[in-house]
Residue frames relative to the residue before (quaternion, step in Angstrom):
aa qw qx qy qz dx dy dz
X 1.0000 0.0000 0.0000 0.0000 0.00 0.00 0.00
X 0.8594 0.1087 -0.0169 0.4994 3.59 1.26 -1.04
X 0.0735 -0.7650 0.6349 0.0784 3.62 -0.10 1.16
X 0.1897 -0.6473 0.7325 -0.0916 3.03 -1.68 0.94
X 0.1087 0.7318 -0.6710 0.0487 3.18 -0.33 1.39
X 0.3902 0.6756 -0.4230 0.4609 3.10 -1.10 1.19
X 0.1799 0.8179 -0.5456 -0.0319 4.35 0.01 0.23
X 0.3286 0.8578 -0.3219 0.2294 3.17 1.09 0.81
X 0.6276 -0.3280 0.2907 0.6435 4.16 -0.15 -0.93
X 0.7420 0.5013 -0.2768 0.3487 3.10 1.12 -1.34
X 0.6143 0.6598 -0.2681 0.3396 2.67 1.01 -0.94
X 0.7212 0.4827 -0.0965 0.4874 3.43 0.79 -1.13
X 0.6366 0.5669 -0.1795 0.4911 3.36 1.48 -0.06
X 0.5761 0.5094 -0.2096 0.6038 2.90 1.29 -1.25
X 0.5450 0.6198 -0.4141 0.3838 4.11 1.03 -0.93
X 0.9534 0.1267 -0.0855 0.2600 2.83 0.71 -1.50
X 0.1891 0.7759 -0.4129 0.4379 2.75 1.65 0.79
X 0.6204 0.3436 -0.2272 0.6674 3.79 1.03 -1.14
X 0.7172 0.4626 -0.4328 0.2903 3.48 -0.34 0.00
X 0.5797 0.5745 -0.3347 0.4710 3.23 1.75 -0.86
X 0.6408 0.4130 -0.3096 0.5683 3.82 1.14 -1.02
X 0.8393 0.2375 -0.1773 0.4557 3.59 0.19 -0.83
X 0.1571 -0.8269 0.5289 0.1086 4.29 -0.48 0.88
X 0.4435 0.7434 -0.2380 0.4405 3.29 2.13 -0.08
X 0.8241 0.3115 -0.1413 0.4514 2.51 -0.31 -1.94
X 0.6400 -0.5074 0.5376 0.2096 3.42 -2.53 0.74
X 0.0700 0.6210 -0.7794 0.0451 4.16 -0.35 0.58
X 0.0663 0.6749 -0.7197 0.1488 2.71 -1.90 1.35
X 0.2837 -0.7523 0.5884 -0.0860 3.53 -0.53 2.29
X 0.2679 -0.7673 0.5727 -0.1072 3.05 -0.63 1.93
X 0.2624 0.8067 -0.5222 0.0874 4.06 -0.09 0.70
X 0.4861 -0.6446 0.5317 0.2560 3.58 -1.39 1.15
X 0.6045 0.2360 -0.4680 0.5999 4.34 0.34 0.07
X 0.7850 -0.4663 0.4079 0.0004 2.10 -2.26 0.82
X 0.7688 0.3841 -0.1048 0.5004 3.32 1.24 -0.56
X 0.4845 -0.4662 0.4001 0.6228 3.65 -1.30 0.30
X 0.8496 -0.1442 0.4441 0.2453 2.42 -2.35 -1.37
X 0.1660 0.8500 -0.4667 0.1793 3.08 -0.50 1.74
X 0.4678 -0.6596 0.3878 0.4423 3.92 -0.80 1.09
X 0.3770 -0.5937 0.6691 0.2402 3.92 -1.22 1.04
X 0.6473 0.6091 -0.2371 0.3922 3.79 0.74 -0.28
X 0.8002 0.0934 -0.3420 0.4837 2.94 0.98 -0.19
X 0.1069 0.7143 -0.6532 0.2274 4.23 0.97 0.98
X 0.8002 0.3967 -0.3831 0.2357 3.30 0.20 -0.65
X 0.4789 0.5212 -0.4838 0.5148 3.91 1.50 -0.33
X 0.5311 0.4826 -0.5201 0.4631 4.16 0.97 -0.77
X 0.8351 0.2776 -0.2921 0.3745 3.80 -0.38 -1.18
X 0.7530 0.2911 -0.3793 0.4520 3.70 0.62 0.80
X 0.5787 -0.6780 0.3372 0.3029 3.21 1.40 1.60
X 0.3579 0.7833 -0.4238 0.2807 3.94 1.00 0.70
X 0.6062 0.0058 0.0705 0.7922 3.37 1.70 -1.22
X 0.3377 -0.7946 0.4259 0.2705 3.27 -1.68 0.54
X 0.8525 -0.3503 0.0720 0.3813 3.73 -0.65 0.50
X 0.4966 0.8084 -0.0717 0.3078 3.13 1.82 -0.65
X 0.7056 0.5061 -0.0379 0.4945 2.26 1.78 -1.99
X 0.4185 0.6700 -0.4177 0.4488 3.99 1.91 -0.47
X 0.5554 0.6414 -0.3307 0.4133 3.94 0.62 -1.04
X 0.0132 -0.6792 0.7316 0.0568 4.04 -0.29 0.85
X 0.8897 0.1803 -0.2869 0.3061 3.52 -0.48 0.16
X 0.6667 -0.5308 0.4475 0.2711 3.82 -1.06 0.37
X 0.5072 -0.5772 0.4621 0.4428 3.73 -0.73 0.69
X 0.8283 0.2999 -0.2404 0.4077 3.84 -1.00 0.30
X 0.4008 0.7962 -0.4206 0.1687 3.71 1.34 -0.17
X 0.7152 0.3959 -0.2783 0.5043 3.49 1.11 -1.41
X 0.6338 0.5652 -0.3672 0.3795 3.90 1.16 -0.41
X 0.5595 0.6065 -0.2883 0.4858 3.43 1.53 -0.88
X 0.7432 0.4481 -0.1038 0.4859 3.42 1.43 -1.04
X 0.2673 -0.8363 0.3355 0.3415 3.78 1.85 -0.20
X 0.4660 0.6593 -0.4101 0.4242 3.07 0.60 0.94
X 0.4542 -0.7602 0.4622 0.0469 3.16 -0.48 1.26
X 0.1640 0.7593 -0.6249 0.0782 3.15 -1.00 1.08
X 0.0314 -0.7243 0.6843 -0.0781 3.39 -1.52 1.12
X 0.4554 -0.6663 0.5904 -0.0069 2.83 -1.40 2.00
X 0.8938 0.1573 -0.0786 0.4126 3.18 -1.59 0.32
X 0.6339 0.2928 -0.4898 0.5220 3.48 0.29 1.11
X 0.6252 -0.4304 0.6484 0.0594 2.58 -2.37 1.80
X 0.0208 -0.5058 0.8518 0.1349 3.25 -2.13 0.81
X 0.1196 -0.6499 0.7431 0.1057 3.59 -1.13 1.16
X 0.8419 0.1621 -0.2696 0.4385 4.11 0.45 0.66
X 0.0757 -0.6436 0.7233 0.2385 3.25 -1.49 0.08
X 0.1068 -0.6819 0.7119 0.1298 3.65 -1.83 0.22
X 0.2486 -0.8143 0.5168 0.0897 3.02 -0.12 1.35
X 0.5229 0.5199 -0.3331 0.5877 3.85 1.00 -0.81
X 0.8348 0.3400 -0.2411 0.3597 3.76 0.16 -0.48
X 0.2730 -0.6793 0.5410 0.4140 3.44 1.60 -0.66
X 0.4841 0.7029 -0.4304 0.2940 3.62 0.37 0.57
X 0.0746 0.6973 -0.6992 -0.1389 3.69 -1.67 -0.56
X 0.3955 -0.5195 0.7115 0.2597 3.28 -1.79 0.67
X 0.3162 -0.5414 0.7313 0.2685 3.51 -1.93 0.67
X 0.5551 -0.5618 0.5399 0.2910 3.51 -1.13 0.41
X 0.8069 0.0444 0.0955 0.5812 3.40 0.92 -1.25
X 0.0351 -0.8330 0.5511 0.0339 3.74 0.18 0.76
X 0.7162 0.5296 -0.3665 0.2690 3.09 0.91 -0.01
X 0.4375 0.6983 -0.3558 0.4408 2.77 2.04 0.38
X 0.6183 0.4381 -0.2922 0.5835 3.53 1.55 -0.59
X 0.0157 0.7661 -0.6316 -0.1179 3.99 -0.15 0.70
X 0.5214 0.5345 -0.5129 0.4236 2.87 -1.51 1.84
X 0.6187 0.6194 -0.4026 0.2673 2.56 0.59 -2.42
X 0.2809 -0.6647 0.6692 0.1775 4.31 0.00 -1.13
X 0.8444 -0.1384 -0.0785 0.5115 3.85 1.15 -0.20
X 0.3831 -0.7225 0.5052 0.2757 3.34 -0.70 0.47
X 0.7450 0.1790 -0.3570 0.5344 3.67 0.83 1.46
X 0.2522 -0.7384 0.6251 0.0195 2.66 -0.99 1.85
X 0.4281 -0.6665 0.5989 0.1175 3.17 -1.69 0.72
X 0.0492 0.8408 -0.5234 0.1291 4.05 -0.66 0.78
X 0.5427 -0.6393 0.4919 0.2341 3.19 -1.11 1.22
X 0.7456 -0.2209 0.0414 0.6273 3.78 0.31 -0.74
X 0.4120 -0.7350 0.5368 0.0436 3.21 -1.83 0.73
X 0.0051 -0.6857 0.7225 0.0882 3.86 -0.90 0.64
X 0.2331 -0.6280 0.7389 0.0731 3.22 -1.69 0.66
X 0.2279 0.7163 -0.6243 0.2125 3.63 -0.29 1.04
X 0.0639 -0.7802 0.5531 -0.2850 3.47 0.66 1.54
X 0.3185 -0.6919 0.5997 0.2454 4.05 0.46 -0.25
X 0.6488 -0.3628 0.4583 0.4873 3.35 -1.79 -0.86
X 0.3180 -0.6099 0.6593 0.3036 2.99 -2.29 -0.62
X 0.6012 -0.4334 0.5104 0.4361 3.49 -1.23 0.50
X 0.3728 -0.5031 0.7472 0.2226 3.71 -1.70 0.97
X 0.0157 0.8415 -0.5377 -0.0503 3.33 -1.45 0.39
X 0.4501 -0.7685 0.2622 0.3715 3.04 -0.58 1.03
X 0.1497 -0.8898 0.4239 0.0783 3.45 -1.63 0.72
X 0.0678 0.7608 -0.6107 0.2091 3.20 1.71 1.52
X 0.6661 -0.4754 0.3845 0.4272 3.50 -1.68 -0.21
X 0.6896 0.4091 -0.2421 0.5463 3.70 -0.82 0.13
X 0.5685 0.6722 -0.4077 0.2422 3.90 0.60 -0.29
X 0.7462 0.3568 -0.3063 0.4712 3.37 1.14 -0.96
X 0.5102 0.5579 -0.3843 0.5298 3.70 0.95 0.17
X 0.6630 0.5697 -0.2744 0.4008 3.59 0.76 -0.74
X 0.4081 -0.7382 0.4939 0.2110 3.80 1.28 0.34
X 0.2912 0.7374 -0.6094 -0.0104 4.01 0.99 0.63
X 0.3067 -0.6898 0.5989 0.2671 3.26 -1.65 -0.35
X 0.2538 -0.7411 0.6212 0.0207 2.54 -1.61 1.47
X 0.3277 -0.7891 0.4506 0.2586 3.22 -1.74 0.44
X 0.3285 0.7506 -0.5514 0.1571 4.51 -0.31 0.74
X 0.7069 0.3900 -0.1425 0.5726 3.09 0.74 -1.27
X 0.5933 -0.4973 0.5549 0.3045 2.72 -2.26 0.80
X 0.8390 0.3055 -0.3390 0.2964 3.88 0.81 0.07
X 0.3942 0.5993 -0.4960 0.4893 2.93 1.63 1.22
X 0.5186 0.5736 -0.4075 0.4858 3.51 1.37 -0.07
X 0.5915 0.4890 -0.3827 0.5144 3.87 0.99 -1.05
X 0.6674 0.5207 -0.4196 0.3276 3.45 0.24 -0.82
X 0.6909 0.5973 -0.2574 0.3158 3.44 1.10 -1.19
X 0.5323 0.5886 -0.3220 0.5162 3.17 1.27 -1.32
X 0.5415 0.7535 -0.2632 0.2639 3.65 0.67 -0.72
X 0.8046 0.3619 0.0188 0.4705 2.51 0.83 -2.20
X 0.5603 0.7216 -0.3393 0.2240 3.62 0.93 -0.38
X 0.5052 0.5705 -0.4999 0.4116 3.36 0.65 1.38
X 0.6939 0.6087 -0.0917 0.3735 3.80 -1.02 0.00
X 0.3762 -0.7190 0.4772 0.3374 3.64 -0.32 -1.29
X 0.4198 -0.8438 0.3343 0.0041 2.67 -1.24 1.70
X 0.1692 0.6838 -0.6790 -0.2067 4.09 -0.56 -0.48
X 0.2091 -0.7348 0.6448 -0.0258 2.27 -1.97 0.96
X 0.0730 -0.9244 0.3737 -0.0218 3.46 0.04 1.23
X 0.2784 0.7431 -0.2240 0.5658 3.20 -0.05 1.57
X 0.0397 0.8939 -0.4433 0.0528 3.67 -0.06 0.67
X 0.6020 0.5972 -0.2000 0.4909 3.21 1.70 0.11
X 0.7315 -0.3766 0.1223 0.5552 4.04 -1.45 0.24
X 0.6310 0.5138 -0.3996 0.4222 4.27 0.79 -1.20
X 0.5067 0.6234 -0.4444 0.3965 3.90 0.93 -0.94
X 0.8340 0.3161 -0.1865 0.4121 3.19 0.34 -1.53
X 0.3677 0.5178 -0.5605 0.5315 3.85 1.22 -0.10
X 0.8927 0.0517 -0.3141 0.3190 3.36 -0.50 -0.74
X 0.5538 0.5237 -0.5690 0.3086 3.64 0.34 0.20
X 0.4225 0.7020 -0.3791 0.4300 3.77 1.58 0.09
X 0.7305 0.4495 -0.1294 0.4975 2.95 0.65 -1.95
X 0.6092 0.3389 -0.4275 0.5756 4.31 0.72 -0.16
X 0.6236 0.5266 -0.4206 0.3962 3.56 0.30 -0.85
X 0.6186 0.4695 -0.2822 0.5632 4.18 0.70 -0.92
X 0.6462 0.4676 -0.2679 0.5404 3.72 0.53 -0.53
X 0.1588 -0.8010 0.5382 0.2088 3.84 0.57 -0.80
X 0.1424 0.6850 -0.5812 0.4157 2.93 1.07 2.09
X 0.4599 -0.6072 0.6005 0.2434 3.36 -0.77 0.95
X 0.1932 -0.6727 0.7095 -0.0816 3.78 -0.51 1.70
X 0.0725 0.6598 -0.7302 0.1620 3.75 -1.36 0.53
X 0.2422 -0.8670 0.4229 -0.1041 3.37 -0.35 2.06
X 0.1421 0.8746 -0.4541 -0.0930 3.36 -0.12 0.86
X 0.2040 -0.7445 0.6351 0.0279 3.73 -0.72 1.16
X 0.5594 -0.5598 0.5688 0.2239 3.43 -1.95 1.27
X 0.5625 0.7260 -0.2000 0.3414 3.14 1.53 -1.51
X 0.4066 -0.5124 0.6480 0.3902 3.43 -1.76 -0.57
X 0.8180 0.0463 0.1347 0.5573 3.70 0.84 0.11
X 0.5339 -0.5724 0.4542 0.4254 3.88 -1.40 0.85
X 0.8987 0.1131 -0.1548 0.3944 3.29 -1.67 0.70
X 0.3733 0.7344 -0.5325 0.1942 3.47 1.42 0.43
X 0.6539 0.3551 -0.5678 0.3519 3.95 -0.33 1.25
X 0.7286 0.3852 -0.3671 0.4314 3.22 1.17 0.89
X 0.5339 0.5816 -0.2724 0.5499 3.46 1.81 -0.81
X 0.4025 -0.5622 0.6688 0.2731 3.50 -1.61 0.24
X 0.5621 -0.4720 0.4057 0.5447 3.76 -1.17 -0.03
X 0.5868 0.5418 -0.5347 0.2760 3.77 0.34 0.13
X 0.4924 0.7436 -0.2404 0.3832 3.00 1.55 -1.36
X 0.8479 0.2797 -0.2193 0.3934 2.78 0.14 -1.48
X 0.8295 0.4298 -0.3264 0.1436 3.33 0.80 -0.54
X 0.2748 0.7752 -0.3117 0.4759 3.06 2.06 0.94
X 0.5748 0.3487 -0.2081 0.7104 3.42 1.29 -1.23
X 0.5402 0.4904 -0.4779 0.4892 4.12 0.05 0.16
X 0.7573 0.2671 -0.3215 0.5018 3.72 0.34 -1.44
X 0.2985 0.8049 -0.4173 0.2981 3.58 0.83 -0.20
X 0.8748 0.3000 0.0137 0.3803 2.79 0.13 -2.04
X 0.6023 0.5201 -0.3087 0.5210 3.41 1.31 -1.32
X 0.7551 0.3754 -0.3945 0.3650 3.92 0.58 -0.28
X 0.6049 0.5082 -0.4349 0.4320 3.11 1.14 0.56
X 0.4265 -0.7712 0.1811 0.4365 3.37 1.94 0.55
X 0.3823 0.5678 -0.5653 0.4604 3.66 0.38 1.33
X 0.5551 -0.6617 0.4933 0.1033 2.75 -1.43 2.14
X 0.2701 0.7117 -0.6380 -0.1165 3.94 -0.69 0.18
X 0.3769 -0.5464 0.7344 0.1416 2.74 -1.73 1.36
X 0.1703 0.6339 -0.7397 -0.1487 3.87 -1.73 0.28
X 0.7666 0.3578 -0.4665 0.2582 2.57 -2.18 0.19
X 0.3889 0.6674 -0.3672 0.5181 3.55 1.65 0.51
X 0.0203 0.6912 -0.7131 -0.1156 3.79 -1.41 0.55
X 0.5098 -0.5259 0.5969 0.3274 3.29 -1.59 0.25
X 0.2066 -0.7248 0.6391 0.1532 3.45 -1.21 1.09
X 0.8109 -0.4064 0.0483 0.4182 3.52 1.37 -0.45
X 0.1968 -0.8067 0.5110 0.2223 3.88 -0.45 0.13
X 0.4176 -0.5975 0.6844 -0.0120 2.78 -2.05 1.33
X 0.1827 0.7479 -0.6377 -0.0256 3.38 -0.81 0.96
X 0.4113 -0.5957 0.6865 0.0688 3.12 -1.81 1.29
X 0.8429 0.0422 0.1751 0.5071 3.74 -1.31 0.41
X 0.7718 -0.2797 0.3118 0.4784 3.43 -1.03 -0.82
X 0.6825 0.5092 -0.3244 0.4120 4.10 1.04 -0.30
X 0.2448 -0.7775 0.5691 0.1079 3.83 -0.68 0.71
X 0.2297 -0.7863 0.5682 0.0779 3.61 -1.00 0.74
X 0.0990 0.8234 -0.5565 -0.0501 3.90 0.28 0.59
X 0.6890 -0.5632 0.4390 -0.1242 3.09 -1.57 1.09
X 0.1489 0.7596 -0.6331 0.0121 3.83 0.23 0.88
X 0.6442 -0.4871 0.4994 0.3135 2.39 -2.48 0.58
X 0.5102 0.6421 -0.4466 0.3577 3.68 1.23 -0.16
X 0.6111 -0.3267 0.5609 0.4530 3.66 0.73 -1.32
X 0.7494 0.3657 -0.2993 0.4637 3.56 0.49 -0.80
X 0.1420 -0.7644 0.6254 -0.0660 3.00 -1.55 0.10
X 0.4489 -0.8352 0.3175 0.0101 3.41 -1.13 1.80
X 0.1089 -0.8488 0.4224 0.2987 3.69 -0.13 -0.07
X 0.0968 0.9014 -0.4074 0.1101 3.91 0.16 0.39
X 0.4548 -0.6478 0.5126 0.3327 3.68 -1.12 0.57
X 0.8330 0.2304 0.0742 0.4974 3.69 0.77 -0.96
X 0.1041 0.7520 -0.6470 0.0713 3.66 -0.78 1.43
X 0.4618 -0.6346 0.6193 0.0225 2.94 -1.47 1.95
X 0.0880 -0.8655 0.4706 0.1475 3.33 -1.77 0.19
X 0.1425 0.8506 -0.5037 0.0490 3.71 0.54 0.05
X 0.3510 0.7006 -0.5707 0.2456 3.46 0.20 0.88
């Protein structure tokens, strides 16, 4: 009766939100990760070893079953048919059972969220960056926390991860388009409060610098200003 496409807060809200008005009707929450319902808010206390991974999980094993609602991880819609009341799974075989890879639904919400911007100098998709949304962009971090870091990016994810290397005592090395973090909303005090901020937690920030691109050898990246210079490092963040 209710597709929900989407494994997100909203998503999972909206679920039970209809169930509370409706004890009938079928709601089925459709979500591309792998996992239930978890807080994107707190990954960062996980990748600076503050709380453990456990603690991301808002709901108890059996909640959405206790609540009849249906919920399936890790599968892609690559269509909607709005004339038909329909969708295509991208991958149904990822849902074993399912019996078709279009499902048919009485009314529809699309509460899919954003995506991660990404960077597209030359050398970038080869360059293995890291990003921060997902509970397996957090694994990745924990990962990476040796060595030296850039972190490109002048905004709230920038400073998640230049936190999360800085707690680790990963040499972090900040690079901003800007004159300074958050600098289209901060005044020059602002910013230069959230500057001493960071730099006393011992991360280098270059601004007014772009990345022309990064070379990566083996396990070591080389990134590329718009100045001429140019970085070696094990690990390159994004939050732009």
């Amino acid at each position: 009766d209710h597709l929900i496409i989407g494994g997100g807060v909203a998503g999972y809200m909206a679920a039970e939100t209809i169930r509370s008005r409706d004890a009938q009707a079928s709601v089925l929450v459709i979500g591309s990760e792998p996992y239930a319902l978890y807080s994107r808010v707190l990954l960062p206390h996980v990748v600076r070893g503050d709380k453990p991974e456990a603690t991301v999980f808002l709901k108890p094993s059996g909640y959405y079953e206790g609540k009849a609602i249906d919920v399936r991880t890790g599968v892609r819609v690559a269509a909607v048919d709005p004339a038909k009341a329909e969708v295509r799974l991208g991958d149904p075989g990822s849902w074993p059972g399912a019996g078709s890879s279009v499902l048919s639904y009485g009314s529809l919400l699309i509460a899919t969220g954003g995506s991660v911007r990404r960077l597209t100098c030359p050398g970038a998709d080869e360059a293995g960056i890291l990003y921060f949304q997902t509970l397996d962009d957090a694994r990745a971090l924990r990962s990476a926390m040796q060595g030296r870091a850039v972190v490109i990016g002048g905004g709230l994810i920038a400073l998640e991860l230049l936190m999360s290397f800085a707690k680790h005592g990963v040499l972090a090395t900040a690079v901003l388009r800007g004159d300074g973090f958050f600098s289209r909303v901060l005044d020059e005090e602002g910013k230069k409060m959230v500057r001493a901020a960071v730099e006393a937690a011992g991360v280098d920030v270059r601004t007014s610098v772009e990345v022309r691109g990064i070379e990566r050898t083996g396990e070591e990246r080389t990134v590329h200003f718009s100045d001429g210079s140019r970085l070696a490092c094990q690990a390159v963040g994004a939050g732009i």
